[in-house]
C-alpha positions as CSV (number, residue, x, y, z in Angstrom):
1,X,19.2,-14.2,-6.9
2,X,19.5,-13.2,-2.9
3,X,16.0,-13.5,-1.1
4,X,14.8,-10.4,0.7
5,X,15.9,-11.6,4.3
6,X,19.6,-11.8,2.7
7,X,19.7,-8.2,1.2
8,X,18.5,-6.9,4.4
9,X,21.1,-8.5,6.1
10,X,23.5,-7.2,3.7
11,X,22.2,-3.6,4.6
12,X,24.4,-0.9,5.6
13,X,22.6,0.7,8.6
14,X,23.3,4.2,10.1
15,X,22.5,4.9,13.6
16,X,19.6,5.7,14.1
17,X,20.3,9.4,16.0
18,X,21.5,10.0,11.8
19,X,18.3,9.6,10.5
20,X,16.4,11.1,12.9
21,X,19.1,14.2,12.1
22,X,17.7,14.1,8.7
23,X,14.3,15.2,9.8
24,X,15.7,17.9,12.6
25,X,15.1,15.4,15.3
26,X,17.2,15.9,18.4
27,X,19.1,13.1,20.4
28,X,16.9,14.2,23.0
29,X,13.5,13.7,21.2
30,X,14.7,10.3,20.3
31,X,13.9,7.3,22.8
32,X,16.3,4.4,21.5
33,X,15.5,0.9,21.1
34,X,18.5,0.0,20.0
35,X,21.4,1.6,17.3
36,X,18.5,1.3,14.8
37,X,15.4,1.6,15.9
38,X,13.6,4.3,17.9
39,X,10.6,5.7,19.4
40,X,9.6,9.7,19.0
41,X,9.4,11.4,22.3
42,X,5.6,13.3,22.3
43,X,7.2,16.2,22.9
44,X,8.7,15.7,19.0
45,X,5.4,14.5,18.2
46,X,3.7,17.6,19.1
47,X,6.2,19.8,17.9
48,X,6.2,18.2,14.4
49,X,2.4,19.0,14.2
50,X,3.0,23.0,14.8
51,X,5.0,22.6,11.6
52,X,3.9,23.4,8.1
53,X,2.2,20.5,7.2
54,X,4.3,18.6,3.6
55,X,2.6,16.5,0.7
56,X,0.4,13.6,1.9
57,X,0.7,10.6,-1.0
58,X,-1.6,7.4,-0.4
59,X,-0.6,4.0,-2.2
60,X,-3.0,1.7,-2.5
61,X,-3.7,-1.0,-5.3
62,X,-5.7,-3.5,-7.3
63,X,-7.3,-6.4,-5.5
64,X,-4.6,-8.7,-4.1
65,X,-3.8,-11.9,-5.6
66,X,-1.7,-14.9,-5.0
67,X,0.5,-13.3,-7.5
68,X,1.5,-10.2,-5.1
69,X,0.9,-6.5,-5.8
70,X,4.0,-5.2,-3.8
71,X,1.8,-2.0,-2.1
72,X,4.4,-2.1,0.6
73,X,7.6,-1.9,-1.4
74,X,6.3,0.2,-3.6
75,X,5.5,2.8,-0.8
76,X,9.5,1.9,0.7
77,X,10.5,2.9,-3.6
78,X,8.8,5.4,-3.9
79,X,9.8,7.1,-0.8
80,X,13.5,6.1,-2.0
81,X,12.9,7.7,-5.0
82,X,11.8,11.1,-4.2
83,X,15.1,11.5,-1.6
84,X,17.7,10.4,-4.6
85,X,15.4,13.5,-6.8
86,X,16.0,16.1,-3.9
87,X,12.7,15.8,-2.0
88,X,12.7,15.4,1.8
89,X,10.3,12.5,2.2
90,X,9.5,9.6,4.5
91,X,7.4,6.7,4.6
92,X,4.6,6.3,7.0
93,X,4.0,2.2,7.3
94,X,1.9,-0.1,9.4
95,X,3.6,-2.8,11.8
96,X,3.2,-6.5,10.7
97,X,0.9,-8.8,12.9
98,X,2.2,-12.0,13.6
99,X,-0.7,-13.7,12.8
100,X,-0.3,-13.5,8.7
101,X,3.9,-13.4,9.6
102,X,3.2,-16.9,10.4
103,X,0.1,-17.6,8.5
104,X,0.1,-17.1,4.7
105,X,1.6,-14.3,3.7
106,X,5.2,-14.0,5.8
107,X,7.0,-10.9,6.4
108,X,5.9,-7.3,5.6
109,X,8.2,-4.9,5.5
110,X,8.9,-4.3,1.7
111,X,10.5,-6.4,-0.6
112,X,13.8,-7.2,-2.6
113,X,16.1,-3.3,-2.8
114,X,12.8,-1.7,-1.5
115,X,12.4,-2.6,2.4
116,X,12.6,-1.2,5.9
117,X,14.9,-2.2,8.2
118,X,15.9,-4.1,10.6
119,X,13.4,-6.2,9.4
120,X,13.4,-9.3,11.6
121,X,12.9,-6.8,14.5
122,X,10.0,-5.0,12.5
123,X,7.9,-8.5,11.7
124,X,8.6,-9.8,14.6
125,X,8.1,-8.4,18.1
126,X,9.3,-4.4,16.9
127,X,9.1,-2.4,20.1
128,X,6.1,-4.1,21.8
129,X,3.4,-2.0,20.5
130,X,0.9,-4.8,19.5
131,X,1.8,-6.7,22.8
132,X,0.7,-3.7,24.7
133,X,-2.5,-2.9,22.5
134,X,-3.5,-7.0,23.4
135,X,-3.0,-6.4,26.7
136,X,-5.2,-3.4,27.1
137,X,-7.9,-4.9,25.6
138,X,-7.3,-7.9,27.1
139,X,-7.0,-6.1,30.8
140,X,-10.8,-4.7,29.8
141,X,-11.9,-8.2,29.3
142,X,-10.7,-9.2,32.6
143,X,-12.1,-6.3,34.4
144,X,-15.7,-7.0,33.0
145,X,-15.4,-11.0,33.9
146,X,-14.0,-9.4,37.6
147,X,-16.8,-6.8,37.8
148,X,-19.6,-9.7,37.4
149,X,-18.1,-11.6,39.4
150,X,-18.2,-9.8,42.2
151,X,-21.9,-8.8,42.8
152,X,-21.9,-7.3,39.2
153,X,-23.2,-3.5,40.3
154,X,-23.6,-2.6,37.1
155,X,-26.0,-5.2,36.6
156,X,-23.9,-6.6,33.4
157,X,-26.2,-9.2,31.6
158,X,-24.1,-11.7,30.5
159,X,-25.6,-12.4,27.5
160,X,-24.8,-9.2,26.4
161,X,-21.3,-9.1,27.0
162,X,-20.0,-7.1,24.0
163,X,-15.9,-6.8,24.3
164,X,-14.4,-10.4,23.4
165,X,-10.6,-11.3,23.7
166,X,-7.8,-10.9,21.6
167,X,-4.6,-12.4,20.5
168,X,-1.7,-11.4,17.7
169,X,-2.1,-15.0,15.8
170,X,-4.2,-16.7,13.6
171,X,-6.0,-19.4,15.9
172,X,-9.7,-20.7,14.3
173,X,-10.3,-22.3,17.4
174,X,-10.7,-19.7,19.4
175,X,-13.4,-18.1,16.8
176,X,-15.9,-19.0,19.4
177,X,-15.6,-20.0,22.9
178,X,-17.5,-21.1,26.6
179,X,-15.2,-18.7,29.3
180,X,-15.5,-19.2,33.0
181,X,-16.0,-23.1,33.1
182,X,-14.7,-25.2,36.0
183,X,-16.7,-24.3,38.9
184,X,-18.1,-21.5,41.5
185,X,-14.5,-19.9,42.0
186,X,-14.2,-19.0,38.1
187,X,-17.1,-17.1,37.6
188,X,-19.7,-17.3,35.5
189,X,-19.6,-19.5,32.2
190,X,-21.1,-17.6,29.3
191,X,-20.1,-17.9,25.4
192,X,-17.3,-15.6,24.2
193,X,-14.7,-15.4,21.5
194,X,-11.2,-14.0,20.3
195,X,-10.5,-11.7,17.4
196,X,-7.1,-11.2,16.0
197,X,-5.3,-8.1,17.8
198,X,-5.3,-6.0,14.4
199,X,-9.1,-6.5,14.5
200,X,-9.4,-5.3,18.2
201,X,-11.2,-1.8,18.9
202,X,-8.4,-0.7,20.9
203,X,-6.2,-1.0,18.3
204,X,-8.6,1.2,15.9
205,X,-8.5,3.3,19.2
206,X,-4.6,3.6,19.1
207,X,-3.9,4.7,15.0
208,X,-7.1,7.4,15.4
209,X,-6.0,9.0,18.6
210,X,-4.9,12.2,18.1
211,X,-2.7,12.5,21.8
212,X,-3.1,10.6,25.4
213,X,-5.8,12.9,26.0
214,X,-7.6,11.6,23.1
215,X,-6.7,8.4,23.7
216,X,-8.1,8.0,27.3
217,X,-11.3,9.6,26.5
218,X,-11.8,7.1,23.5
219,X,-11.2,4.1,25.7
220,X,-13.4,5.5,27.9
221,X,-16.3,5.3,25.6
222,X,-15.7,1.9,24.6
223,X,-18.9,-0.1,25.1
224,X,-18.3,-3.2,27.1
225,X,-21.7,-4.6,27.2
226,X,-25.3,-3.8,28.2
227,X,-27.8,-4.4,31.3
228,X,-30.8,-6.4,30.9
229,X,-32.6,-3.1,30.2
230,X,-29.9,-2.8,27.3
231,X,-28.5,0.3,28.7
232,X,-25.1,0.7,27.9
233,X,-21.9,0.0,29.9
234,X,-18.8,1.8,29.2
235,X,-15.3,1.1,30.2
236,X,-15.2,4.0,32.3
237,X,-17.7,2.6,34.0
238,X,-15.7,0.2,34.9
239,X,-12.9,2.4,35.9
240,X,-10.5,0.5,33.0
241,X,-10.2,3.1,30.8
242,X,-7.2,4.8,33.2
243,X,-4.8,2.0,33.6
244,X,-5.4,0.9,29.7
245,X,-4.5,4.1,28.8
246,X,-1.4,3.5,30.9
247,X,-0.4,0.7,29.5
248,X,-0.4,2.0,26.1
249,X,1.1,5.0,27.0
250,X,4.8,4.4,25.5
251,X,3.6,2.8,22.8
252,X,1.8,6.0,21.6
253,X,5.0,7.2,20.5
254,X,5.8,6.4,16.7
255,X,8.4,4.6,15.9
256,X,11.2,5.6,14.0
257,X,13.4,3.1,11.6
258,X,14.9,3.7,7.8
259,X,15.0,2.4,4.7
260,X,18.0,0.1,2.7
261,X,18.8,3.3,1.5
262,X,18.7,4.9,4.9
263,X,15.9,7.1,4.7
264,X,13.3,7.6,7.3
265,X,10.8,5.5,8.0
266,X,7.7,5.8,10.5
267,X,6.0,2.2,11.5
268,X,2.9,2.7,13.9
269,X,0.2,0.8,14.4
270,X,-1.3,-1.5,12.1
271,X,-5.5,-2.8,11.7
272,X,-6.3,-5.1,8.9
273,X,-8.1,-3.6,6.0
274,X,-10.5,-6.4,5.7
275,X,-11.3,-6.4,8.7
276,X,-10.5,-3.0,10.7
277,X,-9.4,0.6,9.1
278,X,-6.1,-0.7,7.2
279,X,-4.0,2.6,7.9
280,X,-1.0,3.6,10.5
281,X,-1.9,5.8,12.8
282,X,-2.8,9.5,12.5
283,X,-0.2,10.7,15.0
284,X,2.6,8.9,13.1
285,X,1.1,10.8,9.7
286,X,0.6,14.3,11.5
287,X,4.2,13.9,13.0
288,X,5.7,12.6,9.0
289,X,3.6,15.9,7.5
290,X,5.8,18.1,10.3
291,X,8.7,16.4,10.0
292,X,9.3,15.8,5.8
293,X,7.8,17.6,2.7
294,X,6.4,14.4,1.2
295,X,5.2,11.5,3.2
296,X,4.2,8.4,1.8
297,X,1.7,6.1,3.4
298,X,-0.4,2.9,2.5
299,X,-3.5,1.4,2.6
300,X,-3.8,-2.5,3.2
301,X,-5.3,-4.6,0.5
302,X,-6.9,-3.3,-2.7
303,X,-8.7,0.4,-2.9
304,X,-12.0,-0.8,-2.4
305,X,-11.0,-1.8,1.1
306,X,-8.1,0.1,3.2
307,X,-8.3,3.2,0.0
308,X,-12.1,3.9,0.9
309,X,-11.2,3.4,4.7
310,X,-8.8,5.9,4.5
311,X,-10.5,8.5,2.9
312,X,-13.9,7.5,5.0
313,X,-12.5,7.1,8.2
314,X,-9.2,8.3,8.8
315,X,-9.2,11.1,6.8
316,X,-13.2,12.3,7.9
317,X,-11.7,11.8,11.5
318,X,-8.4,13.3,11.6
319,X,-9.2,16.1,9.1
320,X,-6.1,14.6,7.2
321,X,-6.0,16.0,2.9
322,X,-4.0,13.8,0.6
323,X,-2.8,15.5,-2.6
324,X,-2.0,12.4,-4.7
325,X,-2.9,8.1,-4.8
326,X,-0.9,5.9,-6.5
327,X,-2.3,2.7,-7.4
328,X,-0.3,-0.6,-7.7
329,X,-0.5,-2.9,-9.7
330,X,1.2,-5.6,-11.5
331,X,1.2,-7.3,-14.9
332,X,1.0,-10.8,-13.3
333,X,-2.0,-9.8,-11.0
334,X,-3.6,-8.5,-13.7
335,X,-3.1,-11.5,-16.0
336,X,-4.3,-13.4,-12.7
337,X,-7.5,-11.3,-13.1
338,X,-7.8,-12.1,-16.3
339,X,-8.6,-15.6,-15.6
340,X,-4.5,-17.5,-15.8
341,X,-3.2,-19.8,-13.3
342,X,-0.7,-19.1,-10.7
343,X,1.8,-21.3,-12.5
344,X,1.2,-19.7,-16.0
345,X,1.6,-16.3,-14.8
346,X,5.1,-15.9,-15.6
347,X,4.3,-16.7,-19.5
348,X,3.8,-13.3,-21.7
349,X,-0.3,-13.0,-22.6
350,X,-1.0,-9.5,-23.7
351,X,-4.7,-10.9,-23.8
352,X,-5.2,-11.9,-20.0
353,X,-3.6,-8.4,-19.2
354,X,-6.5,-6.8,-20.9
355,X,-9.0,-9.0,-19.7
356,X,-7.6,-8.0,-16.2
357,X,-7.3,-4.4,-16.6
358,X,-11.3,-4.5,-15.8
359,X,-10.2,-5.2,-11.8
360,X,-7.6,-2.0,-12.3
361,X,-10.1,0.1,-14.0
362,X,-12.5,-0.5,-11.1
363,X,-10.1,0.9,-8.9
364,X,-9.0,3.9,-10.7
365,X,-12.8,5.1,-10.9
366,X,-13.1,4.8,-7.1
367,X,-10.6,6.1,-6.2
368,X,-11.3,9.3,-9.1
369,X,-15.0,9.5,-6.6
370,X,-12.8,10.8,-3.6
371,X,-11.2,13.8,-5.6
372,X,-7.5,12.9,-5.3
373,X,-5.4,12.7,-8.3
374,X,-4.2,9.5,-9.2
375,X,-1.2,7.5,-11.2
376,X,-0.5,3.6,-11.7
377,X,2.7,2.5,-11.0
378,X,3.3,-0.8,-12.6
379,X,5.5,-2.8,-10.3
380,X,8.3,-4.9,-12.2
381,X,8.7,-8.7,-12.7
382,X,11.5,-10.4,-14.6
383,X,8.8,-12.0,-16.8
384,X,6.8,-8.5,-17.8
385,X,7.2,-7.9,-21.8
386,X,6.6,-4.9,-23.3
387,X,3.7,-5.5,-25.2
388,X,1.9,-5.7,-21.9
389,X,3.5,-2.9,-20.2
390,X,2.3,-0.5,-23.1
391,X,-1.0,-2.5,-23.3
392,X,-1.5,-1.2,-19.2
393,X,-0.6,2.4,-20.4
394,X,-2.7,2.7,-23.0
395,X,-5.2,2.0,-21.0
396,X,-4.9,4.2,-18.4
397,X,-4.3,6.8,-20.8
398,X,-8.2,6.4,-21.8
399,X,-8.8,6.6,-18.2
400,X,-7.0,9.8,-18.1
401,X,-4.2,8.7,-16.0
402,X,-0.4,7.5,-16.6
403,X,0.4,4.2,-15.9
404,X,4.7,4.2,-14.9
405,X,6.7,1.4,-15.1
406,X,8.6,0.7,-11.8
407,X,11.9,-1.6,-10.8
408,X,12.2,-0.3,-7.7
409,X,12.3,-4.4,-6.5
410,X,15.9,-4.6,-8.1
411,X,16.8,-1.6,-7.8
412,X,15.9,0.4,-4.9
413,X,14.6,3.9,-5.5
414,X,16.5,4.3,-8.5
415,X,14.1,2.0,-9.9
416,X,11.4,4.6,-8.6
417,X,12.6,8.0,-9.7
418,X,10.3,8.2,-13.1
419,X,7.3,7.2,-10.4
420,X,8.7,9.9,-8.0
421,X,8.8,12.8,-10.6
422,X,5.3,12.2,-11.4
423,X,3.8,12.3,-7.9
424,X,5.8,14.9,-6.7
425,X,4.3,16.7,-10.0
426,X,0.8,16.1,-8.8
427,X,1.1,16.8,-5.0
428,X,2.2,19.9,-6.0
429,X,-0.2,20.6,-8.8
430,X,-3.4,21.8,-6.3
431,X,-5.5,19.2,-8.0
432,X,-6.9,17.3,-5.2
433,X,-10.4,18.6,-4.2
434,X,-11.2,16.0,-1.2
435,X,-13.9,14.7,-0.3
436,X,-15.8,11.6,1.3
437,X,-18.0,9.6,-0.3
438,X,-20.6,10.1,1.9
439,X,-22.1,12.8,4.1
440,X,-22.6,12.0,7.8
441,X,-26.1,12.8,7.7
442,X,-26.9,9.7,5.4
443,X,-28.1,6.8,7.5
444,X,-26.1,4.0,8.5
445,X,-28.0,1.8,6.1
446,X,-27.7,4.0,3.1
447,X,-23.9,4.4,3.9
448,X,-22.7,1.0,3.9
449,X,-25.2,0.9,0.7
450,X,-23.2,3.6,-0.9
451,X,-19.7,1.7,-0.4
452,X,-21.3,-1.5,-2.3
453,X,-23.2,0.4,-5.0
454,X,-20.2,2.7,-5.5
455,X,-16.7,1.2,-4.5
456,X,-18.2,-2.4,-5.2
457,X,-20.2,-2.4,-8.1
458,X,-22.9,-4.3,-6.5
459,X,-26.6,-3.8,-6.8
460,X,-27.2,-3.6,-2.6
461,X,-26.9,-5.1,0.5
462,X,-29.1,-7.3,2.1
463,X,-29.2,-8.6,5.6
464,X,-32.0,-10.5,8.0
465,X,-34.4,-8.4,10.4
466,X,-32.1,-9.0,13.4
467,X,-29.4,-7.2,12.3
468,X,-31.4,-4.3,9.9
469,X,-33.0,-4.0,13.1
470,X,-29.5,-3.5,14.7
471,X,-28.6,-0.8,12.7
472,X,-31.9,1.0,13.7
473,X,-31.1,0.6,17.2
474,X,-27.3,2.3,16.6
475,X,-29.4,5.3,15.2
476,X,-31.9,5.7,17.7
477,X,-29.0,5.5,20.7
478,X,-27.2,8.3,18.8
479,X,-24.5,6.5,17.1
480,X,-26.0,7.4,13.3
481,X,-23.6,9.6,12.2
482,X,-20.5,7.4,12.9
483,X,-19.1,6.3,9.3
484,X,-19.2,2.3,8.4
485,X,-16.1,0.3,8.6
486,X,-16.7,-2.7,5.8
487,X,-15.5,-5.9,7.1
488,X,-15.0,-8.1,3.9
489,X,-13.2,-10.0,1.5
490,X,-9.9,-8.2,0.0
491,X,-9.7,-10.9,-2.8
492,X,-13.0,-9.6,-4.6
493,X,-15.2,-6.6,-5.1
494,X,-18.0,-8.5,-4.4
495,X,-17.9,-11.0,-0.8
496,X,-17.2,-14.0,-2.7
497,X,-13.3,-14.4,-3.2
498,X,-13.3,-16.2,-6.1
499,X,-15.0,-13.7,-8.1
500,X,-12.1,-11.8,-9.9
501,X,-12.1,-8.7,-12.1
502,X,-14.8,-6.7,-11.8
503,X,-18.6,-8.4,-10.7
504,X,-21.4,-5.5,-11.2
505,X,-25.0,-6.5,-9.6
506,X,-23.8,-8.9,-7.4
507,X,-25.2,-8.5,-3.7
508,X,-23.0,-7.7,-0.7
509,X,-24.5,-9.6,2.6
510,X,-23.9,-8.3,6.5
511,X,-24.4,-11.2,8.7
512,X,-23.4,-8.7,11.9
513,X,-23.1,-5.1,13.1
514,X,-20.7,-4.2,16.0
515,X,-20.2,-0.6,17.2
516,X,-17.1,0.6,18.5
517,X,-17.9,3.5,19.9
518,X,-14.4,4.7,20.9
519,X,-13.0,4.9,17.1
520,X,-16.0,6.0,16.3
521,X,-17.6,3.7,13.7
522,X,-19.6,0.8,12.7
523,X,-18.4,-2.3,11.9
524,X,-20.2,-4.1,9.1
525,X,-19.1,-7.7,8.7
526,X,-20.0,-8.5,5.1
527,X,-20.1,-12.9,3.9
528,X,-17.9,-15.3,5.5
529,X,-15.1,-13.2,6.5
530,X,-13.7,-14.2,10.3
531,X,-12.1,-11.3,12.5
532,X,-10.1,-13.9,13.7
533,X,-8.1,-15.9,10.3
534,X,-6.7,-19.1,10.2
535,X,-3.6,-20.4,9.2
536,X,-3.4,-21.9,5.7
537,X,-2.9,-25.7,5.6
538,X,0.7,-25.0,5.2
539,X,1.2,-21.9,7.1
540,X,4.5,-20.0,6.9
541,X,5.4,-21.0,10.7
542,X,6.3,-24.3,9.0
543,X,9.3,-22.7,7.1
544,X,10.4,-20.6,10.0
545,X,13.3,-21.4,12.0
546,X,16.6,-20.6,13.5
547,X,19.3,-21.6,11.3
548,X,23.1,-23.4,12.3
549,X,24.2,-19.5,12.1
550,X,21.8,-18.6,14.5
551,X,19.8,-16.4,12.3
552,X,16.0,-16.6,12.1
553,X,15.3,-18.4,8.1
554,X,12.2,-18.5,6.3
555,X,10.4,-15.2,7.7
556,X,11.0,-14.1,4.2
């Protein structure tokens, strides 16, 4: 059986002035990186918005396991799928970060028949977006370091230093760090830290922006730390907020790639779900929803996490109004949830499936609280048997829902077209009646209370008086209608990651509160989860190389 980095190769690209043709994109709206591979011009950008807006689709899934869902390549099938049944669709995807290219999970661009291409280009380096989201942040970290340095007029206290560094890779040691050592020259030592890029406000900044104008005035409200009389410091302060803005300037513009089965693609920004907002960005959507009458986009990790961020945040902030979700999931993750071992997964259990279906029933209810209609699409393994591909439909039948079989894996969007039918059936329908799970007049304490009770199934959230009395001070300084961004574990509802299915009364604990005040949310970080990973203790990087053909082996 060929892996996916040797059916990608085998691909039968079209330039990429062909596919943008297919969405009524000029040559001279195209900027190209390449023959296959492109960035939109913003003048395409903000034509595409003027346009009647098409079909907005989420995917999303269960709670990952080790097991894989596939949210990625069912997003890349699907989208397959509703071109070969006459719908004018595209795909609206995140970029891969290097850190989990070369940490645990590999590449991300799809899978098997079902993937966007090139896709060494995509996983690795792509057009330079992330490396010019680092280096804006990073430029802001240098300018506060510079500012105290030099008589510090704006009185910085060092202590209070809010804006840490970044860096696309997964590096523990940097979790926590003592800057500025080695002597008068250097500045002042103080204790800092690195997050991972996809973590980094700048990116959040980036995939909510709705134009440059936007963009600037966002950065411009980032809070880079506080005096001694805690009054804030923003980057315009600083005077940063101009030349960051400059730097991420071309990278503003989506990017535009296509499928095996040559159909568009747009891959734009990219924050973790666990630990940021888990969507693309909102110009790359508005563009697809001018461009194409359906446009598929996902969510990272399960709905719990990048689903309810989605709805919360990027959809309460752009004004964005999906008409359909479809849920992944897969008969092994299910059976995984049902208490099997990864080695046993591929052995037929009808009995673990329903055990599991508790984690997929979870998910269907949540996502049933935001209004959107919903279907399952059962992604297909060799091993799946029949008995437990009609035990998952019959369930979701008593959840009011179909649950479709899909083989889009093996065999592209062919393997999609039952799934495609059915959610072109419901975007169409009128069903959805959006709507957030919160109002924005509920405090910032009752709203990350509402995501545990509700979307978690736990009993509430507790935290010491430092940081309750954290989210007091956000409210009084006017920040109290800002939404919560959850920072937790994707492998569990509740913040422990081995807790499978579905925990009810368990309690969700924040250890920490930081605002970003450009996105224009709170950022709850919930148990032990780092904003800057680790690798594994066998991290993919091991299994990368370049080969004796001179082609890059083991990214998938």
């Amino acid at each position: 059986m060929s892996s996916d980095i040797e059916i990608a190769r085998r691909a039968t690209f079209k330039p990429i002035q062909e596919i943008g043709e297919k969405l009524g994109i000029t040559n001279e709206q195209l900027i190209p990186f390449g023959h296959d591979k492109a960035k939109l011009s913003m003048g395409c950008v903000e034509s595409a918005k003027q346009q009647s807006q098409g079909r907005l689709i989420l995917v999303t899934a269960m709670s990952p396991t080790p097991a894989g869902e596939g949210k990625t390549t069912t997003s890349v099938g699907l989208t397959d799928g509703l071109n070969r049944i006459g719908r004018k669709a595209l795909v609206c995807l995140r970029e891969p970060s290097l850190g989990p290219c070369f940490g645990m999970k590999g590449g991300a661009a799809g899978g098997g028949y079902a993937q966007v291409v090139p896709m060494e280009e995509i996983n690795l380096h792509f057009t330079g977006d992330f490396h010019a989201i680092g280096a804006a942040h990073n430029l802001l970290s240098a300018m506060i370091d510079n500012h105290i340095y030099w008589h510090n007029e704006m009185k910085f206290d060092s202590r209070r230093v809010a804006w840490r560094r970044v860096v696309d890779m997964n590096d523990r040691a940097l979790r926590q760090i003592t800057a500025s050592l080695g002597g008068v020259s250097n500045g002042f030592p103080r204790e800092s830290g690195f997050d991972i890029t996809v973590a980094s406000e700048v990116m959040a900044i980036f995939c909510l922006a709705e134009n440059l104008e936007d963009l600037h005035n966002r950065l411009g409200a980032i809070i880079a730390g506080y005096t001694r009389k805690r009054a804030p410091i923003c980057a315009r302060d600083l005077a940063a907020d101009g030349s960051m803005a400059v730097l991420l300037k071309d990278a503003l513009r989506p990017n535009l790639v296509q499928t095996l089965e040559n159909n568009p693609a747009l891959i734009h920004g990219g924050p973790f779900a666990n630990i940021a907002h888990g969507c693309n960005s909102v110009i790359a959507t508005k563009t697809g929803l001018g461009l194409a009458d359906y446009v598929v986009t996902e969510a990272g990790f399960g709905a719990d996490l990048g689903a309810e961020k989605f709805f919360n945040i990027k959809c309460r902030k752009s004004g964005l109004q999906p008409d359909a979700v479809v849920i992944v999931a897969t008969i092994r993750a299910l059976k995984y949830h049902g208490g099997i071992a990864r080695d046993k997964l591929s052995e037929p259990n009808v009995r673990a499936v329903e055990k599991g279906l508790e984690n997929l029933d979870k998910h269907v209810r949540n996502v049933g609280q935001f209004g959107v209609p919903a279907v399952v699409g059962i992604n297909g393994f060799e091993s799946d048997v029949e008995e437990e591909l009609n035990c998952v439909r019959a369930f979701c039948l008593t959840l009011g829902i179909e649950a479709i079989p899909c083989t889009h894996w093996a065999d592209g969007g062919a393997g999609a077209e039952e799934l495609a039918h059915k959610v072109a059936e419901i975007a169409d329908s009128g069903q959805a009646q959006f709507r957030t799970s919160y109002e924005d007049s509920l405090t910032l304490w009752e709203k990350a209370r509402t995501i545990a009770r509700s979307l978690y199934g736990a009993e509430d959230i507790i935290a010491d008086k430092k940081v309750r009395q954290q989210f007091s001070q956000l409210e009084e300084d006017g920040f109290g209608r800002l939404p919560v961004c959850m920072a937790k574990t994707q492998y569990s509802f509740s913040t422990d990651p081995g807790l499978l299915g579905a925990p009810q009364g368990h309690m969700v604990p924040i250890r920490e509160v930081r605002l970003a005040a450009g996105a224009g949310f709170i950022v709850a970080i919930c148990g032990d989860i780092m904003t800057m990973p680790g690798l594994p203790r066998v991290p993919a990087a091991n299994r990368i190389r370049i080969g004796d053909d001179g082609q890059v082996e083991g990214l998938f």
